[in-house]
C-alpha positions as CSV (number, residue, x, y, z in Angstrom):
1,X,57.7,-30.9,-16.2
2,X,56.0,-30.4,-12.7
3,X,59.0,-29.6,-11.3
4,X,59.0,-26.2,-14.2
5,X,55.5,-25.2,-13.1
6,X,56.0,-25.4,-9.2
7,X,56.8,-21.8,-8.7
8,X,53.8,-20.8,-10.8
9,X,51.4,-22.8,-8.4
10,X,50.9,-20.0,-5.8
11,X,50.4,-17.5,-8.5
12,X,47.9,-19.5,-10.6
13,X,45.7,-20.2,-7.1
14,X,45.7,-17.0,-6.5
15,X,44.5,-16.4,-10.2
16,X,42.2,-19.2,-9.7
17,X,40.6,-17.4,-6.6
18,X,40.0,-14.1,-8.1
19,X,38.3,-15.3,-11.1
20,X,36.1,-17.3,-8.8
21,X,35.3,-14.7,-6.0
22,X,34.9,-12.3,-9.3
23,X,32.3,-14.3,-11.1
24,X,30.5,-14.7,-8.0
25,X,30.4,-11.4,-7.2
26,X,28.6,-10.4,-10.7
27,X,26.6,-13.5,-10.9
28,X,25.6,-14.4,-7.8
29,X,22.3,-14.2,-5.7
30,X,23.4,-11.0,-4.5
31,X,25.3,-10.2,-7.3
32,X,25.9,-7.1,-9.3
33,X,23.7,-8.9,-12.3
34,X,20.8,-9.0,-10.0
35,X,19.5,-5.8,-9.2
36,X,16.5,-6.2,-11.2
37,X,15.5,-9.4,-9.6
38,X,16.2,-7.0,-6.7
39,X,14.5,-3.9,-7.6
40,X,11.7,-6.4,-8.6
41,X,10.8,-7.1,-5.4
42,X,11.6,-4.0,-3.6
43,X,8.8,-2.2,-6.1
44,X,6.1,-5.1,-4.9
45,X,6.9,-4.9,-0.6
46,X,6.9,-1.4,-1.5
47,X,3.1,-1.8,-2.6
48,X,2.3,-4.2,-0.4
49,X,3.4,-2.1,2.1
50,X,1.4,0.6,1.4
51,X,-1.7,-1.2,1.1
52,X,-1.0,-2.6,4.5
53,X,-0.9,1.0,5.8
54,X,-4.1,2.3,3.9
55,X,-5.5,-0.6,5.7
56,X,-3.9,0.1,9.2
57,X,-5.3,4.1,8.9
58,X,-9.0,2.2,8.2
59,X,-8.7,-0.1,11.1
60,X,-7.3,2.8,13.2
61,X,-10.0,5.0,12.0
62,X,-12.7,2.0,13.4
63,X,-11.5,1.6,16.6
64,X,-10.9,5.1,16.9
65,X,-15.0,5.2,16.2
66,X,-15.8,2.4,18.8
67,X,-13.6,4.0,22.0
68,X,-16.3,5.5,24.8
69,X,-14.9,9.0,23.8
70,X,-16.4,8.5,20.4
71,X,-19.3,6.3,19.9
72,X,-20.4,6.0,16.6
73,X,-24.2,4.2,16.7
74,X,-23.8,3.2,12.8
75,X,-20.5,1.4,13.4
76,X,-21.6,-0.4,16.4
77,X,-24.7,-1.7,15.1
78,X,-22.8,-2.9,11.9
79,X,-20.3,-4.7,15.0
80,X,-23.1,-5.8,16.8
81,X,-24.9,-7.3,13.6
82,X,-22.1,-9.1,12.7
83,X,-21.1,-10.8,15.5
84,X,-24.7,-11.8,17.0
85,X,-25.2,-12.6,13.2
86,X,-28.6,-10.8,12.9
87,X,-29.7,-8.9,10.2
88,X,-33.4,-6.5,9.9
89,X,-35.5,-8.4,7.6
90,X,-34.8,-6.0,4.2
91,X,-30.8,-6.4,4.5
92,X,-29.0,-8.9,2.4
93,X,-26.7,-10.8,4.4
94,X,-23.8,-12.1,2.6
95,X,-21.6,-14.5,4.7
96,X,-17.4,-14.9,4.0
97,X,-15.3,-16.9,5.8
98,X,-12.4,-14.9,7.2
């Protein structure tokens, strides 16, 4: 009986190896089946990334306030509050740990 299927062998493996690279290739982690897992988190980096921008162009915009060429009195009081930790005696100071 073996000795009928031996020349099938080669062509079953084969068989056997392109239903298993196949399935993978739909079902796996980077699969054709999961682009919405994908798209998923493309569509939240995509947010966080712009959050972390609108917050780059506010930090820019305070250091661009604090160069010599620029002083801004306002801002470095606020600064200068904060770090001494002093306060005038009608502002509420809230403390928050970074």
């Amino acid at each position: 009986m073996f000795a009928r299927l031996r020349p099938y062998l080669p062509t079953a493996a084969l068989a056997f190896l392109i239903v298993y690279f196949g399935f993978h290739a739909f079902t796996g982690e980077r699969g054709l089946l999961s682009s919405t897992q994908r798209d998923a988190a493309l569509a939240a980096k995509s947010q966080e990334l712009a959050q972390l921008r609108t917050q780059r162009q506010d930090l820019e915009a305070r250091a661009k306030l604090l160069r010599d060429s620029s002083l801004s009195a306002d801002l470095l009081e606020e600064r200068a509050r904060s770090l001494l930790g002093f306060g005038h005696p009608n502002d509420y100071v809230i403390r928050v740990k970074p």
